[in-house]
C-alpha beads as a LAMMPS data file, in Angstrom:
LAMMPS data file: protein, C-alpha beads

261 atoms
260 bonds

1 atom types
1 bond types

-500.0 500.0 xlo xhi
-500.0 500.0 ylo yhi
-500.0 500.0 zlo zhi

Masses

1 110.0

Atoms # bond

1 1 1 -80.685 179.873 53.887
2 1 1 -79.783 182.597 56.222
3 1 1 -77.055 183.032 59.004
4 1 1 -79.427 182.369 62.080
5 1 1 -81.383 179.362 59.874
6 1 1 -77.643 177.422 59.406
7 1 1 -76.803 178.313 62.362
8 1 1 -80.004 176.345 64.097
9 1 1 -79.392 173.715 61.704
10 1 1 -76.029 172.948 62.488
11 1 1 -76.787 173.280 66.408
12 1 1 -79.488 170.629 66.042
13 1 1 -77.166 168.732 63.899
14 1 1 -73.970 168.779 66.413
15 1 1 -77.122 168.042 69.087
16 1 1 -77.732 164.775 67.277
17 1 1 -74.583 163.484 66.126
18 1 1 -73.494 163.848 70.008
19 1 1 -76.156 161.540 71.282
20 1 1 -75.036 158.134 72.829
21 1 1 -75.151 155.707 69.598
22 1 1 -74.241 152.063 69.689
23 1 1 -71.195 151.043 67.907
24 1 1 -69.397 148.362 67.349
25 1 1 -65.798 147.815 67.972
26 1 1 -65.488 147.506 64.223
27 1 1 -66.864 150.940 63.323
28 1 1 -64.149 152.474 64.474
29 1 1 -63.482 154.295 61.140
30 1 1 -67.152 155.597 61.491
31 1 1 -66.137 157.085 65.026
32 1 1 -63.208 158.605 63.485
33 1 1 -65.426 160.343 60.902
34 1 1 -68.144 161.499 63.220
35 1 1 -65.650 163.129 65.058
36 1 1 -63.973 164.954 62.293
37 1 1 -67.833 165.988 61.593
38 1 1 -68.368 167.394 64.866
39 1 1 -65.199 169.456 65.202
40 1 1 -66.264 170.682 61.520
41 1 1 -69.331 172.012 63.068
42 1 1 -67.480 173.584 66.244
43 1 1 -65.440 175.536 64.176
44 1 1 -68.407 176.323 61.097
45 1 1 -70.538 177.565 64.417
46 1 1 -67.690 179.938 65.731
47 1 1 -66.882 180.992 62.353
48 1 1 -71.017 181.701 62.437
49 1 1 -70.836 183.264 65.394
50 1 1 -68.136 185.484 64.157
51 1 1 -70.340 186.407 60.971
52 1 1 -72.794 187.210 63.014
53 1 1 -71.048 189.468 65.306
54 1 1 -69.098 191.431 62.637
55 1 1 -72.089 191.699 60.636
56 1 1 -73.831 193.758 63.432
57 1 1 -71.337 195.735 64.143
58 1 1 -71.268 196.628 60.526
59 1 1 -74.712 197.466 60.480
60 1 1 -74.229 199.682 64.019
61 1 1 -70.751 201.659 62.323
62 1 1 -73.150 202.067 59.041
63 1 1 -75.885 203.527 60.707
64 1 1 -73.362 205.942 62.645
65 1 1 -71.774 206.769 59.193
66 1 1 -75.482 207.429 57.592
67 1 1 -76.439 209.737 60.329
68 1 1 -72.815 211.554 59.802
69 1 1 -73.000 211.927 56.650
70 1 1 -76.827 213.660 56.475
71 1 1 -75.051 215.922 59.265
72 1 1 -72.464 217.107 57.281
73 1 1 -74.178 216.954 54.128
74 1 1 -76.503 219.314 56.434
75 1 1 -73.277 221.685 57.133
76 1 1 -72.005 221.597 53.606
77 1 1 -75.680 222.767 52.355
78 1 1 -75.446 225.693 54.952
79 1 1 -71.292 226.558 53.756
80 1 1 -72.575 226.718 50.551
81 1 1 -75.454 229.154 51.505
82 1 1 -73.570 231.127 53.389
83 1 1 -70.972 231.477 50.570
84 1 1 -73.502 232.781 48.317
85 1 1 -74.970 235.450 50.817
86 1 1 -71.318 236.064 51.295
87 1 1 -70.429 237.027 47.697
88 1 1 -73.721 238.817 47.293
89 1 1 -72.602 241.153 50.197
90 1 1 -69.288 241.196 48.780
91 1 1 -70.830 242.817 45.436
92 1 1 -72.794 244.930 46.977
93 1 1 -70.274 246.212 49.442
94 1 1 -67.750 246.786 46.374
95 1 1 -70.882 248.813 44.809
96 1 1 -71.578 250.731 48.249
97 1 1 -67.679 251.074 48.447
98 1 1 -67.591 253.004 44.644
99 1 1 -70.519 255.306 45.420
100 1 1 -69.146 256.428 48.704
101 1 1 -66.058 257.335 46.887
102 1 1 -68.048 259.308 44.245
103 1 1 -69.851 260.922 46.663
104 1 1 -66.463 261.432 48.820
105 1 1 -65.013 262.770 45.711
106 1 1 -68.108 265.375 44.970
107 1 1 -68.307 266.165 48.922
108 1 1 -64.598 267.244 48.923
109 1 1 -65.020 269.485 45.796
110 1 1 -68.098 271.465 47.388
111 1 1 -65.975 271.796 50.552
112 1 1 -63.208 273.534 48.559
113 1 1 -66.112 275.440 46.822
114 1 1 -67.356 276.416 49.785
115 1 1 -63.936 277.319 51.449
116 1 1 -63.007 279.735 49.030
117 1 1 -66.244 281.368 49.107
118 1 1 -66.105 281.802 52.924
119 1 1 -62.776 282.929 53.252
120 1 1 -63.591 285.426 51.016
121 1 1 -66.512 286.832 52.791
122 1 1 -64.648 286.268 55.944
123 1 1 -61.519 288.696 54.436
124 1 1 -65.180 291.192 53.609
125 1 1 -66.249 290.793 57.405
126 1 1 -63.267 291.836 59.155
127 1 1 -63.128 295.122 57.403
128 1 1 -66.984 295.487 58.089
129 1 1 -67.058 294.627 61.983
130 1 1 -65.170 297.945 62.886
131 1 1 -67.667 299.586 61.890
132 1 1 -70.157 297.699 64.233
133 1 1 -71.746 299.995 67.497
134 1 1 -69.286 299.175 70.340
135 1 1 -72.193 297.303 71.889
136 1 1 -72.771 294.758 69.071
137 1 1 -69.309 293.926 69.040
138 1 1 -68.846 293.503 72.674
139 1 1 -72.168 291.233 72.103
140 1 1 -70.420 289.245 69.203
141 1 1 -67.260 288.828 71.246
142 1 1 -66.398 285.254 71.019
143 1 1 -67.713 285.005 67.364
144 1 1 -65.229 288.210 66.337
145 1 1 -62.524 287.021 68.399
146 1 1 -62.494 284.148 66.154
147 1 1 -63.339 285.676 62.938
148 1 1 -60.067 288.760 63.631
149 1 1 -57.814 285.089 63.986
150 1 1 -57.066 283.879 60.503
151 1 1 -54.364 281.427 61.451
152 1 1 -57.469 279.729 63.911
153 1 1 -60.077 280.139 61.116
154 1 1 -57.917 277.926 58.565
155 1 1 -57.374 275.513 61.210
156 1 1 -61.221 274.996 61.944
157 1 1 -63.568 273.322 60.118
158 1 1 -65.788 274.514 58.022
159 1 1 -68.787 274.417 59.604
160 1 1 -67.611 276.392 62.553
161 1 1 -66.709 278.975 60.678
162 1 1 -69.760 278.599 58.476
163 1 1 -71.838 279.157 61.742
164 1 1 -69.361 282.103 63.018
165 1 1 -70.064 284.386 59.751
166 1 1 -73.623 283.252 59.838
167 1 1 -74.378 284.357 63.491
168 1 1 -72.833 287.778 62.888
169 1 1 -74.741 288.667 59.787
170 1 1 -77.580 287.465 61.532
171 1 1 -76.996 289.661 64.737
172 1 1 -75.709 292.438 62.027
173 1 1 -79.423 292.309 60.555
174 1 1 -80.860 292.649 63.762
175 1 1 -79.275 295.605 64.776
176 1 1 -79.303 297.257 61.552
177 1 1 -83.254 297.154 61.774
178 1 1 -83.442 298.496 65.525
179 1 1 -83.053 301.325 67.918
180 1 1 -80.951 300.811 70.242
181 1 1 -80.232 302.585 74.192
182 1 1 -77.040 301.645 75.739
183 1 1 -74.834 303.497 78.270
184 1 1 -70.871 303.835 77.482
185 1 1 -68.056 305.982 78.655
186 1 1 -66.534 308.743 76.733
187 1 1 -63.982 311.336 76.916
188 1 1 -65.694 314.070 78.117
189 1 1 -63.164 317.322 78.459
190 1 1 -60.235 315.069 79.355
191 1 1 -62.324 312.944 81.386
192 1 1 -64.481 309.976 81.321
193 1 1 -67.887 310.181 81.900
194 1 1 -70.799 307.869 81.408
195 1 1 -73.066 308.840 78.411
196 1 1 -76.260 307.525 76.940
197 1 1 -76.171 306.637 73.355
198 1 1 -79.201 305.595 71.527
199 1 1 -77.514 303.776 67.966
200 1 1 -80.595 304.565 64.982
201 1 1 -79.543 300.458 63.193
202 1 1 -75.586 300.490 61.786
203 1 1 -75.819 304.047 60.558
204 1 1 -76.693 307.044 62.544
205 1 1 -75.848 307.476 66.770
206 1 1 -77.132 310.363 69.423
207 1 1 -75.438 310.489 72.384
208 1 1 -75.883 312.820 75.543
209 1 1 -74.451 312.910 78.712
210 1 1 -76.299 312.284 82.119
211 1 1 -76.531 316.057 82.530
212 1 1 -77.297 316.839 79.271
213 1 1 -74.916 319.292 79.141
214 1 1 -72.566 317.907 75.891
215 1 1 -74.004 316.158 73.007
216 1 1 -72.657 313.946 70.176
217 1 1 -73.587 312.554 66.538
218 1 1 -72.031 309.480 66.010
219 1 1 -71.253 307.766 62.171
220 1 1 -69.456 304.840 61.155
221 1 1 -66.032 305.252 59.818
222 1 1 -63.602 302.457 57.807
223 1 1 -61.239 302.787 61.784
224 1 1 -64.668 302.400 63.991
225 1 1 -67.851 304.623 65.141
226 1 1 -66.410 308.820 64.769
227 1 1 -68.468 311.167 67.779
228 1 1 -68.492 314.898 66.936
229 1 1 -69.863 316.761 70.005
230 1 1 -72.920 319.183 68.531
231 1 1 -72.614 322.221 70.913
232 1 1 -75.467 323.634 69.558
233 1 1 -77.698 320.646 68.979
234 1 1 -77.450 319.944 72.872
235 1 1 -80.822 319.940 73.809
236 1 1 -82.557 318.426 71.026
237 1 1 -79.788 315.705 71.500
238 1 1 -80.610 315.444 74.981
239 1 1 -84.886 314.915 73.699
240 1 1 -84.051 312.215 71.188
241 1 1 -81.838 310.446 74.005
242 1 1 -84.710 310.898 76.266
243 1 1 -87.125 310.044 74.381
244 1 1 -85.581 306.646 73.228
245 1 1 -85.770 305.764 77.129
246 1 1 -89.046 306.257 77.336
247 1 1 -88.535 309.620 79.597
248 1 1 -90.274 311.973 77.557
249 1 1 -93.518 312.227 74.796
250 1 1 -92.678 310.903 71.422
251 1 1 -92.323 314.266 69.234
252 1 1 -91.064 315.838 66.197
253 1 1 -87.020 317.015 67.249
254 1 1 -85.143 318.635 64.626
255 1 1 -81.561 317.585 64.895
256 1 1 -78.689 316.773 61.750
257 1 1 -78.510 313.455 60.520
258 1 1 -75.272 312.043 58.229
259 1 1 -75.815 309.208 56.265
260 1 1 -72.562 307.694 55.457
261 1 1 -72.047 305.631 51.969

Bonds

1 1 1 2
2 1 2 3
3 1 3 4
4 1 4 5
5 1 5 6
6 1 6 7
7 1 7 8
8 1 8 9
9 1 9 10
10 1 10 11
11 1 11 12
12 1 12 13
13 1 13 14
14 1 14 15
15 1 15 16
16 1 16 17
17 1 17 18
18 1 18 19
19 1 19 20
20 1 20 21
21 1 21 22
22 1 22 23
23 1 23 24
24 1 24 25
25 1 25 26
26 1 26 27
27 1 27 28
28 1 28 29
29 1 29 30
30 1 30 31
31 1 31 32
32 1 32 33
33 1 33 34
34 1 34 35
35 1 35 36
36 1 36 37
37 1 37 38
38 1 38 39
39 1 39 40
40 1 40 41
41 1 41 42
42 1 42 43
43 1 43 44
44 1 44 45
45 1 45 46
46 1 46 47
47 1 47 48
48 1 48 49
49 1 49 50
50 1 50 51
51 1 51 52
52 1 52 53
53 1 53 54
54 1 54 55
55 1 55 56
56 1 56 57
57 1 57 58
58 1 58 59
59 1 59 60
60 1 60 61
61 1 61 62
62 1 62 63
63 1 63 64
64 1 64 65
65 1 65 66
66 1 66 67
67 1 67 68
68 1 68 69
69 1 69 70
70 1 70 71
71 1 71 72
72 1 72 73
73 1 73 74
74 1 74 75
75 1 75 76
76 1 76 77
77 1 77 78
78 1 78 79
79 1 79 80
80 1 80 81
81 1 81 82
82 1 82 83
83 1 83 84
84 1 84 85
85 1 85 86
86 1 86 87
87 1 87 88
88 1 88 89
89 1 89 90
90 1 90 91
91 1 91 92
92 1 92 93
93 1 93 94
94 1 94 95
95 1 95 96
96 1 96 97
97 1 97 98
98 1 98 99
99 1 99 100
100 1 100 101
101 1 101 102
102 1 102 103
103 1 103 104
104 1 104 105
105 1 105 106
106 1 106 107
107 1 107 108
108 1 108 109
109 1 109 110
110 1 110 111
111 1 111 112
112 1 112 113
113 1 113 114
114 1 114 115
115 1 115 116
116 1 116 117
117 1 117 118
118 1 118 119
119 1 119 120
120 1 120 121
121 1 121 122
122 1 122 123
123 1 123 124
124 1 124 125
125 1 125 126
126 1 126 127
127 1 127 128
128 1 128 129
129 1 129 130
130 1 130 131
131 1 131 132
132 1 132 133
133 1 133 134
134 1 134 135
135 1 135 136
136 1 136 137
137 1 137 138
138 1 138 139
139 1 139 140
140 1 140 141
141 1 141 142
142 1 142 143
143 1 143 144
144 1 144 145
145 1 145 146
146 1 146 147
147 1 147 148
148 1 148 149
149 1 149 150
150 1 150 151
151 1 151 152
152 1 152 153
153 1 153 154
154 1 154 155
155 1 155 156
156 1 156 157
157 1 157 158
158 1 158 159
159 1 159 160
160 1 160 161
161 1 161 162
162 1 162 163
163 1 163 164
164 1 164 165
165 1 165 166
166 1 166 167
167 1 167 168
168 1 168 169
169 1 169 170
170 1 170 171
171 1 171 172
172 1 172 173
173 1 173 174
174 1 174 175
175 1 175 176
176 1 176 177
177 1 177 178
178 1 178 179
179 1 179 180
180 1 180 181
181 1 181 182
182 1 182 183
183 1 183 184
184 1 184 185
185 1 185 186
186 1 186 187
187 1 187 188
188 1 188 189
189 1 189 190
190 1 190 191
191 1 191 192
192 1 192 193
193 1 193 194
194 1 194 195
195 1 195 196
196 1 196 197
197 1 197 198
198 1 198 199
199 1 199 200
200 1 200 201
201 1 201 202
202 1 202 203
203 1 203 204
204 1 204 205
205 1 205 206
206 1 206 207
207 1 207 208
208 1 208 209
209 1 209 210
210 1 210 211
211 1 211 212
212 1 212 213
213 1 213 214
214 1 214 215
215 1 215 216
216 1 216 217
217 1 217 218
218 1 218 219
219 1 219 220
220 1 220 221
221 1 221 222
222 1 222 223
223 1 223 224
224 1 224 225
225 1 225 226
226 1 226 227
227 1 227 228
228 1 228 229
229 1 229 230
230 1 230 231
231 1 231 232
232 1 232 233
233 1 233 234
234 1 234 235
235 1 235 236
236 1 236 237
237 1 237 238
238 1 238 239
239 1 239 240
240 1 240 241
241 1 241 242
242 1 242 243
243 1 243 244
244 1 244 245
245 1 245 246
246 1 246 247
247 1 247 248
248 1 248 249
249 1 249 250
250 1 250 251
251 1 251 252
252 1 252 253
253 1 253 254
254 1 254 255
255 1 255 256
256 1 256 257
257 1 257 258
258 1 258 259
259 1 259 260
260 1 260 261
């Protein structure tokens, strides 16, 4: 028999034994006992009562505790998870970590690799650039100012000074392949004057001046560009100057030429 079912039963049960029955003055005894009974019954339907209550609340906390515990069962599933993604980033980091070092290790040898062998052709440069035309090296200004500063070379990276020697080759190529007019100044008796110079690549210079009335050949020398005046190559000078501008017909002009080693 369940709760609710003795619980009926008993309520019907106090219902009836509290009816009006006849007694006689001699069943006392039987009074006695049906009132024992009834407060029996009062106190079996409280303690019912009470069985009842607690067991519903004891149902209600146990369905709370179910649903908590698929929750955190829930969170424990996803800790775990994330633990393992963890330690499978943690392996792969460690192998990420080792090859960057390799490669950090193999990077720094090239760069001393490749700092010896551009301070070396830097130290060839400097000696080269004097003998660059006055007009490439006001051209490469910057670039030589840089390259003529050793103490500011070793304190720059190397891929500025990568780029420096690699834009003066590159403008050294050019020029070396072209003919070039320019105007300068030059002493001229004790007094400047402004001359045309037409520059034949990195080896071989004419210059004239304005009145064609002094001439020079120019060479490169280990201290810069040398100009001997060439009293009597004046005039053919004076042509190839002319000519180099566009002012006069393209021609055959016989003049000396020095090639220097």
């Amino acid at each position: 028999m369940t709760v609710n079912a003795r619980f009926r039963f008993l309520i019907a049960l106090g219902f009836l034994l509290a009816l009006p029955w006849k007694v006689s003055a001699q069943s006392e005894k039987a009074q006695k006992d049906i009132a024992t009974i009834q407060s029996y019954i009062e106190r079996w339907v409280a303690v019912s009562q009470d069985i009842a209550k607690t067991m519903a609340n004891w149902q209600f906390e146990k369905d709370i505790l179910l649903e908590t515990k698929r929750a955190l069962q829930g969170e424990v599933d996803q800790i775990k998870s994330q633990i393992e993604e963890a330690k499978k980033d943690e392996q792969t980091a460690d192998e990420t970590s080792k090859n960057l070092a390799k490669e950090q290790v193999e990077l720094s040898k090239a760069a001393e690799t490749v700092t010896k062998v551009i301070a070396q052709l830097e130290d060839r440069l400097v000696s080269l650039v004097v003998q660059f035309p006055p007009y490439l090296q006001r051209e490469l200004g910057v670039d030589l100012e840089f390259l003529n500063n050793k103490e500011k070379r070793e304190e720059s990276g190397i891929a500025t000074r990568v780029s420096t020697v690699t834009n003066i080759l590159q403008a050294a190529e050019k020029a070396n392949s072209d003919v070039v007019a320019v105007n300068e100044e030059r002493d001229v008796n004790g007094k400047t004057q402004s001359v045309r110079t037409v520059y034949f690549g990195l080896a071989l210079a004419y210059s004239s001046t304005e009145d064609e009335s002094v001439a020079w050949l120019g060479t490169p020398g280990p201290t810069g560009w040398r100009f001997e005046q060439r009293p009597d190559e004046t005039k053919e000078i004076a042509r190839v100057v002319a000519i180099a501008n566009d002012e006069a017909d393209v021609g055959f002009v016989p003049v000396t030429a020095i090639i220097s080693d």
